[in-house]
C-alpha positions in Angstrom: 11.6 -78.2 143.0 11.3 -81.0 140.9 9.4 -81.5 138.3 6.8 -84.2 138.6 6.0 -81.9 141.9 5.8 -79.0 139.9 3.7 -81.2 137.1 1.9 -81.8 140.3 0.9 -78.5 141.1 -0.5 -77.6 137.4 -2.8 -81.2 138.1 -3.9 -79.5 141.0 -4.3 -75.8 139.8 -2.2 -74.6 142.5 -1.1 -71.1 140.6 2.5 -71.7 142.2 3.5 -74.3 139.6 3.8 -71.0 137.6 5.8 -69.8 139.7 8.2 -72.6 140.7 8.2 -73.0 136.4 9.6 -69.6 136.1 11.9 -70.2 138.9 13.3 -73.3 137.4 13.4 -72.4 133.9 12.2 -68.5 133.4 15.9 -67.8 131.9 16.4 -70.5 129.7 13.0 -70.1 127.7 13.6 -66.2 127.7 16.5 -67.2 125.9 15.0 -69.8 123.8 12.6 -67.2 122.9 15.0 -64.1 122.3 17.4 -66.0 120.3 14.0 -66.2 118.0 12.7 -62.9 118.5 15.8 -60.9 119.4 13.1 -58.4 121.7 13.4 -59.2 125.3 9.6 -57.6 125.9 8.4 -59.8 123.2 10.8 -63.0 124.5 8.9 -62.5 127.8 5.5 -62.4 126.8 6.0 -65.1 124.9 7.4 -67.2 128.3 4.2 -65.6 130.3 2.4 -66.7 127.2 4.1 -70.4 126.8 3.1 -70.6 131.0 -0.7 -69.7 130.0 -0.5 -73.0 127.2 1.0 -75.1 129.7 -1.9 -74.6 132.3 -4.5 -75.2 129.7 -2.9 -78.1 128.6 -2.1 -80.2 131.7 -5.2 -81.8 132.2 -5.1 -83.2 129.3 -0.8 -83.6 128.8 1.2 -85.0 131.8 5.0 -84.3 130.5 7.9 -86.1 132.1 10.4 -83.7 130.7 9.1 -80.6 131.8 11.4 -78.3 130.6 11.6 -80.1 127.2 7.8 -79.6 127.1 7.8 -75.9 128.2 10.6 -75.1 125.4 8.5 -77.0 123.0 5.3 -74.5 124.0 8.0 -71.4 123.9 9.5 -72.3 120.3 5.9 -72.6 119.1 4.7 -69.1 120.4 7.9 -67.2 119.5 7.7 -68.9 116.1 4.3 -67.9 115.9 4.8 -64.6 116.8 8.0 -63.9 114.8 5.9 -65.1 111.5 3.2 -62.6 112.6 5.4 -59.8 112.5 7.8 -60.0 109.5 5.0 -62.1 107.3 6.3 -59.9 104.0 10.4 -59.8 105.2 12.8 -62.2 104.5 16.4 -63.3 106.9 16.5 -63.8 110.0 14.3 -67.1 111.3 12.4 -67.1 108.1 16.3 -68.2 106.2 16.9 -70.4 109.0 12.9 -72.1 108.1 13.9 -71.7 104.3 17.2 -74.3 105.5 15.1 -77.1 107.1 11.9 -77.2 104.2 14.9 -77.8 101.7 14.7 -81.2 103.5 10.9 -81.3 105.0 8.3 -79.8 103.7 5.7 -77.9 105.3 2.7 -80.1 106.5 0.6 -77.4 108.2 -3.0 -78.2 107.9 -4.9 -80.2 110.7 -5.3 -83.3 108.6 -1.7 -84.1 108.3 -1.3 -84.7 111.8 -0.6 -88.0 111.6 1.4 -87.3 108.8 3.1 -85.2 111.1 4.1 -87.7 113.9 5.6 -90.2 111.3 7.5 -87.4 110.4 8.8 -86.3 113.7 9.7 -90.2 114.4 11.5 -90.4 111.5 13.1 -87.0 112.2 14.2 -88.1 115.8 15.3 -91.5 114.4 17.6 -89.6 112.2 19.0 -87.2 114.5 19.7 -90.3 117.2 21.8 -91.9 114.4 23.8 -88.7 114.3 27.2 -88.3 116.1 26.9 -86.1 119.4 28.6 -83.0 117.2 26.8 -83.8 114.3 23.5 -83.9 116.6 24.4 -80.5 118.5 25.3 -78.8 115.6 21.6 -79.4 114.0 19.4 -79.1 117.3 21.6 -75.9 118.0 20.3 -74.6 114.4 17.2 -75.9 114.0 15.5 -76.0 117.2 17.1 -73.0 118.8 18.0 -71.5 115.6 21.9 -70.2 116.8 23.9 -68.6 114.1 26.0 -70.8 112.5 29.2 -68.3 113.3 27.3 -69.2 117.5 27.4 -72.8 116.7 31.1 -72.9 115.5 32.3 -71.2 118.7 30.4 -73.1 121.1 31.8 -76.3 119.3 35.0 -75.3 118.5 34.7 -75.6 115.1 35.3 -73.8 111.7 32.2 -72.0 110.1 32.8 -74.0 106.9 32.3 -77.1 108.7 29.1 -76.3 110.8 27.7 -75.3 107.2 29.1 -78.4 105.1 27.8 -80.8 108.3 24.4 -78.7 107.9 24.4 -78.8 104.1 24.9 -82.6 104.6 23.2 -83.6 106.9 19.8 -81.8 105.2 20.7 -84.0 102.6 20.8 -87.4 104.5 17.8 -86.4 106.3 15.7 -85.6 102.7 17.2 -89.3 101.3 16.0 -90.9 104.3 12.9 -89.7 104.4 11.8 -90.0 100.7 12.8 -93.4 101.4 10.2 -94.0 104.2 7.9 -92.3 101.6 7.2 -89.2 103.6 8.3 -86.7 101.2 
């Protein structure tokens, strides 16, 4: 099904836009979610939960990318939920976190929200400047948070260079933005 007709559904509370979600794209956010989590119970509640936030927010939200939006939902919960459970241990997601704030900081109260869409603009301005590889290899860490030894085999590349590109590329990204005075 496609998805404005399964965007559709949600606008009319039809409980089978759940359903045709799943269908469509059950396995990629369990994934999503795993890779985070690394439980598959606690990747699945997270999918039923990220399918609970996109119900609630439809009225409200009318996404053209619907799987981009559902992955969005999923990252947040298994983020959420990940912090929740290993709040005093470090590795894992939390080094991955540790990476990225070396570039941007953390902006988490309600207030910053503007804050926080300049920051995403200037974050997807960067990235769109990027090569394709250079682009993959950051999403793939950073969004989806892949190993680096996962990113260098699924592009073919050397560890060394997926962390000197990372290393890099954090760099650029804190120059640029200190420049547009958002650090």
């Amino acid at each position: 099904m496609e998805d404005n007709k399964i965007v559709d559904l949600y606008w009319a509370r039809n409980e089978l836009a759940i359903h045709e979600s799943d269908r469509k794209y059950g396995r990629m956010l369990t994934s999503l979610s795993f890779s985070l989590l690394s439980s598959r119970e606690d990747a699945e509640e997270c999918v039923n939960d990220t399918y609970l936030d996109a119900w609630g927010a439809m009225p409200t939200a009318r996404p053209t990318y619907l799987g981009a939006f559902l992955s969005k939902i999923t990252r947040r919960i298994s983020i959420d939920r990940f912090r929740a459970e290993h709040r005093e241990k470090r590795g894992g997601m939390g080094a991955i976190v540790e990476e990225l704030t070396e570039a941007i900081p953390d902006r988490g109260t309600p207030a910053e929200e503007y804050e926080n869409g300049r920051l995403a603009e200037a974050l997807n301005r960067f990235l769109r400047s990027q090569s394709p590889q250079r682009r993959a290899i950051f999403v793939r860490r950073y969004f989806y948070s892949q190993p680096v030894s996962q990113i260098a085999v699924a592009l073919k590349l050397g560890e060394s260079k997926v962390k000197v590109t990372l290393h890099r590329m954090r760099e650029a990204l804190r120059k640029e933005l200190e420049a547009q005075d958002l650090l």
